[in-house]
N, C-alpha and C positions, 0 to 999 in steps of 0.2 A: 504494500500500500504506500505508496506516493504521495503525499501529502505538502502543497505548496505554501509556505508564509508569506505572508503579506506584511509588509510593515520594514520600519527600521531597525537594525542592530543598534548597539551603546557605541556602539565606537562612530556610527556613522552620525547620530544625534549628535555625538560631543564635536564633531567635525564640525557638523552644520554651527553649532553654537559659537566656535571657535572660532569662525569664520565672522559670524555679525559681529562678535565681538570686537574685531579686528577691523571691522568696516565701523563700526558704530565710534570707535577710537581714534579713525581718519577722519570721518566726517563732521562729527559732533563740535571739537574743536574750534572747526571753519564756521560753520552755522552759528556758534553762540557769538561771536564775537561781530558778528553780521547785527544784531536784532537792534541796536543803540545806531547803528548805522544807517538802517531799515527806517527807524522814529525820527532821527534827524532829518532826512530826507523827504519823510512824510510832510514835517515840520514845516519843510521850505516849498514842499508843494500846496500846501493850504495856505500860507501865506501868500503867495503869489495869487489863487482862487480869492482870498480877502482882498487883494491888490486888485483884482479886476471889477470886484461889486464896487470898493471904493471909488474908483473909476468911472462906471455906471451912475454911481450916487450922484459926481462930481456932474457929469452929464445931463442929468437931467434937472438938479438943483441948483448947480453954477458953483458951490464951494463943499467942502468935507463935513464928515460930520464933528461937530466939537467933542474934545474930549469927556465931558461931561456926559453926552448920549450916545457916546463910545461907538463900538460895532453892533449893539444892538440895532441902531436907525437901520443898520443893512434889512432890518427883517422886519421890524417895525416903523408904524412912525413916529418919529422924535416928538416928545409932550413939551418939551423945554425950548428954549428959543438957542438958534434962528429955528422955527416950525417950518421944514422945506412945504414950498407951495404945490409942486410937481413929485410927489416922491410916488414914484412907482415901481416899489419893494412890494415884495421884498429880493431883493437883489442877489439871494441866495437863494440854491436851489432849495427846494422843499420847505422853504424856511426858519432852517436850520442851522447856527451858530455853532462849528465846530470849536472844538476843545483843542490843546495840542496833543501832539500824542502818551502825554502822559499825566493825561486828566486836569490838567491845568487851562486854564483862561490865555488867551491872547492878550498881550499889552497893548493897549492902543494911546497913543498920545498925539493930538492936533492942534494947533503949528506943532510938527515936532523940533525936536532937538539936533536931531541929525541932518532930516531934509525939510525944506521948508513947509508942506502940506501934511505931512503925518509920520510916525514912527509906529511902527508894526511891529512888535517880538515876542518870540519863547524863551522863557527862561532856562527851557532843556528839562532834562533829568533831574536835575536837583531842585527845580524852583528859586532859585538862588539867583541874584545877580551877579554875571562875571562868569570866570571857570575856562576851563580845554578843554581840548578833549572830548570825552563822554559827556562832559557838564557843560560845556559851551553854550553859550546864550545864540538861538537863532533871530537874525535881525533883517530888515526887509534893505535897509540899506547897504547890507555887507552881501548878500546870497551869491552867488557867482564872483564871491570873490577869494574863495581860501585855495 
């Protein structure tokens, strides 16, 4: 009687394990130091999306919003003066006010400091002002420029 198994051996199981293990050791490495990379980059692509409703806003009301009615006016209309006469928000889609990527608020400040119409920034990772690196502050004035 002849009798065929079906299945794996111990030695061919430890193989296969031995193997992801080995692959999981190459890979893993690469990918984690990716993810703060991945957020920064998120960071400077919603800013630029702010950069464009602001623009839009600018269009159709003739100046930005004050820093006092921040980047909400993108999505609402501003209760506090100047009250744009034409605001035809919301200026984001779905109108929805993104966060940065790590749960934090956008800086908004108009006149800004840096460029004459408005300052845009994340403060990154740490919430913090200032930092390298991982913790670098993302700013609408600096983007295409590191």
């Amino acid at each position: 009687m002849n009798r065929k198994h079906s299945g794996f051996t111990l030695i061919e199981l430890l193989v296969v394990l031995v193997i992801l293990g080995l692959l999981a050791g190459l890979v893993l490495p690469r990918l984690v130091g990716r993810t703060e990379e991945a957020k920064h980059q998120t960071a400077e692509i919603q800013i630029r999306g702010l950069e464009d409703a602001l623009r839009l806003y600018y269009t159709d009301n003739g100046y930005f919003p004050t820093t006092e009615q921040g980047m909400k006016a993108l999505v609402e209309t501003p209760s506090s003066e100047p009250i744009p006469k034409k605001w035809k928000g919301p200026y984001l889609e779905k109108g929805i006010l993104p966060k940065d990527p790590w749960g934090n608020e956008y800086l908004y400040i108009s006149p800004g400091n840096h460029t004459k119409d408005y300052d845009l920034l994340s403060y990154g990772k740490d919430g913090v002002q200032g930092g390298e690196g991982d913790f670098a502050d993302i700013e609408s004035w600096n983007i295409g420029r590191h």
